[in-house]
N, C-alpha and C positions, 0 to 999 in steps of 0.2 A: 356238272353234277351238283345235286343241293343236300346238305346234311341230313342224313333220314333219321329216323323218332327215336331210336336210340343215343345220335349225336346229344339231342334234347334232354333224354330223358337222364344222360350221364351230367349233365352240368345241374341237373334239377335234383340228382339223389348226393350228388356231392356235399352240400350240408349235413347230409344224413352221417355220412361215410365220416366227416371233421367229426359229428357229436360221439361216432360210438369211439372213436380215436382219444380221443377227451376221458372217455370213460374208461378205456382197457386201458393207458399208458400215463405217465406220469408226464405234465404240462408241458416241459421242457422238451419230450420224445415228439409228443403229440402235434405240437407246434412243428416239429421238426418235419414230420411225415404228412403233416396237413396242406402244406405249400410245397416240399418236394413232389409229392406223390403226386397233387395234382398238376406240375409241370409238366412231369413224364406221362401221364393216363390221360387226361380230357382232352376234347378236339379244338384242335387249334382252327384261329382265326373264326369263330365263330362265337355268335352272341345272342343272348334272348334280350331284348329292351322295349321298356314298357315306355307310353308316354310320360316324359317330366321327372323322368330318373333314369342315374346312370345306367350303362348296359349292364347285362351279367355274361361274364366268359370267364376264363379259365387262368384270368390274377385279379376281377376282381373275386370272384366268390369265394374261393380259399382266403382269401385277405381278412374280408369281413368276419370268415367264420372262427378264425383264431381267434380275432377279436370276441366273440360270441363265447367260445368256447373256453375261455380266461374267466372272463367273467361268471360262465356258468361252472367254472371248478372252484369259484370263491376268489379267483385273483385281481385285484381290482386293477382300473384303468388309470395312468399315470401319465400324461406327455412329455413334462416334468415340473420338478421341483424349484427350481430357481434359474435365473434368467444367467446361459454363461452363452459361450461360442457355437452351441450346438443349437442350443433355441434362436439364435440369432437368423442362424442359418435356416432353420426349420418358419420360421417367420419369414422370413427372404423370400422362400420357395411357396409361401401362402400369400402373400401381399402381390408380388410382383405382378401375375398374371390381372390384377386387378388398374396397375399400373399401366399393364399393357394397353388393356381396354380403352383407359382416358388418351392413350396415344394414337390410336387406331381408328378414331370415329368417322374416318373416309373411306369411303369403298372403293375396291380396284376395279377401273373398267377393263376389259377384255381386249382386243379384235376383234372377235369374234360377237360382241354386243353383250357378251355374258359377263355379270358384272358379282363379285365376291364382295358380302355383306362384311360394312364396321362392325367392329367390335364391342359389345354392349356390357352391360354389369353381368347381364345373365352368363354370357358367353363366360365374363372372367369367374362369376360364382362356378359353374361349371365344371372349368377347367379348375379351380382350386379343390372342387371335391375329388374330381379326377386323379390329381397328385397326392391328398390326404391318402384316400383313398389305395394308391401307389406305399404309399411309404407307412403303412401300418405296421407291415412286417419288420422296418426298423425300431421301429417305438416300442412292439413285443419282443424283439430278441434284446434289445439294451434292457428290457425292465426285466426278462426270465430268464435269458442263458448268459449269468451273468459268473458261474462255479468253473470250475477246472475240470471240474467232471463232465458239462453241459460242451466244454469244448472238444473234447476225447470223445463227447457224445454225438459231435457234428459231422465229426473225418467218419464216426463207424457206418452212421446215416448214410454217409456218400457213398460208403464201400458198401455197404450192404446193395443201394440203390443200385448203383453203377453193375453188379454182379447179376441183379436180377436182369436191370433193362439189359446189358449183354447178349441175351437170349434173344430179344427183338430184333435185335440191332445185326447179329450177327446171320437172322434168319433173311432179313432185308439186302445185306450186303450180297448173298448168294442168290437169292430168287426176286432182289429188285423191291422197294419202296412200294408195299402194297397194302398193308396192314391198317394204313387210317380210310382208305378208301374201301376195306372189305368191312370194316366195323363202323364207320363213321358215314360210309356214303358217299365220300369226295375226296379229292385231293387238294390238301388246302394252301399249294405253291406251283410254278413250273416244275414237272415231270422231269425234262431235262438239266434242270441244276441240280438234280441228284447223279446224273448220269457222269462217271469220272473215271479218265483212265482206262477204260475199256469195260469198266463193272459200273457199279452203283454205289453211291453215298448212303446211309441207313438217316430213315428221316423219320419214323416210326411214328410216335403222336406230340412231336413239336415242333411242327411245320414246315420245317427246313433242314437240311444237314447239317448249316454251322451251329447251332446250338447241340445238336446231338452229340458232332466232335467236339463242342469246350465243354460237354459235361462229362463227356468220358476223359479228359482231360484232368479235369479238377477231380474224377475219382482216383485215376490212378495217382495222382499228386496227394490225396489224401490216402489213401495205401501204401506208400512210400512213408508218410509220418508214422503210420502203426508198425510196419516193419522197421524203423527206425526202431519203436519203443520195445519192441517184440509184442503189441498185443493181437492176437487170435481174433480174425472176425467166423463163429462158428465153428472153430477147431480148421479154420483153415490157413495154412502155414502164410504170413504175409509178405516173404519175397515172393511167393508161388503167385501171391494173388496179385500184387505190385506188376507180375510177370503177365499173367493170362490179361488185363487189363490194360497194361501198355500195347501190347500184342491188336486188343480191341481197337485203341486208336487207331494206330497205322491201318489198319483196317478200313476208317471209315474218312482214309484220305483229301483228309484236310491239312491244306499245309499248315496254315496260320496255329492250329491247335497241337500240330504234329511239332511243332517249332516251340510253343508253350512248354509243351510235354519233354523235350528234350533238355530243356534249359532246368525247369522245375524239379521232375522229377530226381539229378541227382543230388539238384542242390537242397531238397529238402532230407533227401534221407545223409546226406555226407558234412554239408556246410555246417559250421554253427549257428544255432538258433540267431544271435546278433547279426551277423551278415545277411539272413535270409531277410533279416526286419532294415536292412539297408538298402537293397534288392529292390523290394516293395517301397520303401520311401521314395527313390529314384523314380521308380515304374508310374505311382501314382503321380509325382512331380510333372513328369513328361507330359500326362495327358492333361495337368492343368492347365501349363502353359501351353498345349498345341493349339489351341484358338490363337493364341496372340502369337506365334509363330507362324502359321499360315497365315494370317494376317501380313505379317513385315515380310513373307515369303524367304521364311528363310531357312524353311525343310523344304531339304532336297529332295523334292519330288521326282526330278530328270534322272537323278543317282537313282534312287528305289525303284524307278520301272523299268530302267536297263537293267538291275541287277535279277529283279523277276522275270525281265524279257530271258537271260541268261539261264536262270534255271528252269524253266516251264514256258514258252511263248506263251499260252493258254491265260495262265494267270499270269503272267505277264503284259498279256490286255485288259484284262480282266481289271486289274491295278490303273492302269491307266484312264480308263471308263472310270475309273470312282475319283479318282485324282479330276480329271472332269469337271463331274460333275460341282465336285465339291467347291472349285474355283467358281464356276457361274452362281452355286448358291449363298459362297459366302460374298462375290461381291452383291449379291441381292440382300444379303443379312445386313452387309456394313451402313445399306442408307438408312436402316433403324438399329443402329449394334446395339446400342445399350437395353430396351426392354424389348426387341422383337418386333415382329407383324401380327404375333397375335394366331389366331387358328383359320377354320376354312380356306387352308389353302394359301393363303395372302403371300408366304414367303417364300413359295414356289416359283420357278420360270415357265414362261407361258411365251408360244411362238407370236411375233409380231405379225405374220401372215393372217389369212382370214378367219381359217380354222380356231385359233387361237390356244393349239393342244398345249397340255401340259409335256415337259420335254425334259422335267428333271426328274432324278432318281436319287432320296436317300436313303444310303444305307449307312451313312454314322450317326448313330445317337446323338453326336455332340452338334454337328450341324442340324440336325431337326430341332434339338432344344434350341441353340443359338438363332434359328431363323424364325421360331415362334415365342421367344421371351429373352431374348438377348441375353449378352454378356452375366446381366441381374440373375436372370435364370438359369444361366448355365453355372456360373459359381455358385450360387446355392446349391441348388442337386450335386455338382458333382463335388463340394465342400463336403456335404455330409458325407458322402460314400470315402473322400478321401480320407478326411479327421480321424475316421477313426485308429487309420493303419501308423500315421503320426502319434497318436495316445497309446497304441501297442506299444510302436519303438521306445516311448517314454518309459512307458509299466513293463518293460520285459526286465531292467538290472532290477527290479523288484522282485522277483520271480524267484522262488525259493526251490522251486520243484524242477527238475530235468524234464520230466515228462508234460510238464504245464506249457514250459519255454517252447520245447518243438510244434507241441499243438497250436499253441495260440502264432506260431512264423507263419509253419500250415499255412493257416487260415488271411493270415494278410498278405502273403505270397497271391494264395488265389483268388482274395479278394482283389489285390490291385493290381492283378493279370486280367479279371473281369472290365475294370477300370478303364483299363490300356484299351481292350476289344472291342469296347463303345468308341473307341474312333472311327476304325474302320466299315464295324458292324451296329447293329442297333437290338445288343443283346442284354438291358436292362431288364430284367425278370422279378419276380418278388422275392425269388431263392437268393438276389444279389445284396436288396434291403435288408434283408434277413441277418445274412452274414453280417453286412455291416454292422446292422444293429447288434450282433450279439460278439460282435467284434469291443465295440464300444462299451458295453455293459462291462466285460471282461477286462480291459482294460483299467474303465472306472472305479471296478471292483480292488485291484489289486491296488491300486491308488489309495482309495480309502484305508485298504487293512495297511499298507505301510506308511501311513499318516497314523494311524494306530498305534502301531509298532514305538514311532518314535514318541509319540506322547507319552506312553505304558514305560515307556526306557526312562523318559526324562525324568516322571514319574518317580522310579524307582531310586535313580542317582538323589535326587533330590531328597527322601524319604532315608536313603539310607547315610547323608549324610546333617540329618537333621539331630539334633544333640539328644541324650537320652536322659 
């Protein structure tokens, strides 16, 4: 099945949809609605691309149009200001692929006689817009949602979202994964990996199931912060909604997210705010070092697939197949660890027989980056997405507000629960930049005002003890 003129015409009025957003809501909402909305509405894995520019689908077009729409509400464009650890990083992840390129100038022949083209400047220009590109929604959430209120304004976003898409999601679980193929034309994954447990997964229009369960995931986990606070999304009670929303998860029976969900959800509405920012330290720690732990072998991968075999056979192979995989690609990664192989393919496994099919399967983030831009690459990207939830931890005894504290744990709880599920899964989205980035801004934010603070103090001591 091939996307029919609707699929088309939904990614072509989506600018439209960003500017009148821009117009009816205040920059911070709009931004907010302009990349969630289009996660959950436009059709997945599909793209319009012209010659000699990148394609357009459904992260980047929201990406650009924030961008667009900043600008067109008078907010100017800022990368930054001075050169500290975040530009470093942001540089890192702009240079490297260029680095790659000078390392890559051999093509790979095949078996098969089919041979995968060197790596050129265009290639690494490319792939450098690619990532700009990727990572706009950080640079916009650190420069706009940088208030207390933009962060209470992010959990309402989720909950509001999460409530609405429900109804999808809820209509798919009972009558089966239909809805991107009765509007869109196609089904844009296997049929069957929605099929689970005797029912269906809800895959509605983000292409797969696992994303649908860690977004219902990360609502109820931000529904759980506003019932913490007591605040009302629409005069609706928010244990009630914390409630009918967990209830959605288990629903949409994924364990990985049901497992998220169980851990999160009480510790965001019961722990204190500090613990939760410990949580996440940890959380994001893990997925730094798990390249150089799978490297030295020494995650117990034999332990984790008995323990899955134990609770589920199904995913219990399931686990084992990505376990797998992931050994034959990262020893394919290690004979270039440090910048990669580069794109087309290069850092894939390809049978030595004559066919010369390709025979590997990524599904972790971390190994796709690491086997197209190595170790250089993979600490960059996932540096930024980490930093930020380490500048939280830093800026929260700063935090003068109750309600400031919970929100901004919220959000780096599920920021670096996002983090962690790029090992297993390859669910980098622009809603993840996003966060981060207004993770960051927020953080930075509270840093300054208590650099502030003490100046204004020392200020005063000094003044008031100065002779009269």
């Amino acid at each position: 099945m091939t996307p029919n003129w609707f699929a088309t015409t939904a990614l072509l009025l989506w600018p439209v949809v960003a500017i009148g957003l821009y117009l009816k809501m205040p920059v911070g909402r709009a931004t907010l609605w302009t990349i969630l909305a289009a996660q959950l509405l436009l059709p997945a894995g599909m793209s319009i691309k012209f010659q000699g520019i990148p394609q357009f689908d459904k992260i980047s077009i929201p990406n650009l149009m924030i961008f667009v729409g900043c600008l067109m509400v008078g907010r100017s464009w800022r990368t930054w200001t001075r050169l500290g650890f975040v530009e470093v990083l942001v540089l890192m992840a702009l240079i490297g692929p260029f680095i790659t390129a000078e390392l890559n100038d051999d093509p790979v022949l095949l078996s098969n006689g089919s041979v995968l083209p060197a790596e050129t400047h265009y290639d690494a220009l490319s792939a450098v817009v690619s990532q700009f590109t990727l990572m706009i929604p950080f640079f916009m959430g650190r420069q706009i949602l940088r208030s207390a209120h933009d962060t209470a304004e992010i959990l309402k976003v989720l909950v509001i979202a999460g409530l609405l898409y429900s109804l999808p999601m809820l209509f798919e679980i009972r009558m089966s994964p239909q809805l991107h193929s009765w509007i869109y034309g196609y089904f844009p994954s296997q049929f069957a990996q929605a099929m689970r447990e005797g029912g269906f997964r809800p895959v509605v229009f983000m292409g797969h199931g696992l994303p649908v369960a860690f977004f219902a995931m990360t609502a109820a986990v931000a529904s759980a912060a506003l019932w913490r606070t007591q605040i009302f999304v629409h005069r609706l009670p928010p244990a009630g909604v914390t409630a009918y929303l967990s209830g959605v998860l288990v629903l949409c029976k994924t364990l990985g997210a049901l497992i998220y969900g169980a851990v999160l959800i009480p510790l965001v509405r019961f722990a204190k705010p500090n613990i939760q920012l410990r949580v996440a330290v940890v959380l994001v720690t893990i997925a730094l070092v798990y390249p150089t732990l799978r490297l030295a072998d020494i995650v117990p991968t034999r332990f984790m697939n008995d323990a899955a075999f134990m609770i589920d056979p199904e995913r219990g192979q399931s686990l084992h197949f990505r376990f797998s995989n992931e050994d034959m690609l990262l020893e394919r990664a290690s004979e270039r660890l440090f910048f990669g192989w580069g794109r087309w393919g290069r850092s894939r496994i390809y049978t030595t027989e004559e066919s010369g099919k390709d025979i590997s399967v990524t599904d972790g983030n971390w190994i796709i980056t690491i086997g197209q831009f190595g170790l250089f690459g993979f600490f960059a990207q996932y540096g930024l997405l980490a930093l930020p939830i380490f500048r939280a931890a830093t800026a929260l005894r700063f935090i003068r507000s109750t309600h400031d504290k919970v929100y901004l744990a919220a959000i780096a709880l599920i920021l670096s629960t996002n983090v962690v599920d790029l090992m297993p899964n390859n669910t980098l989205l622009p809603w993840t930049w996003l966060l981060a980035g207004a993770l960051l801004g927020r953080s930075e934010a509270v840093a300054i005002a208590a650099r502030q603070r003490v100046r204004t103090d020392s200020y005063s001591v000094i003044k008031s003890r100065a002779p009269v």
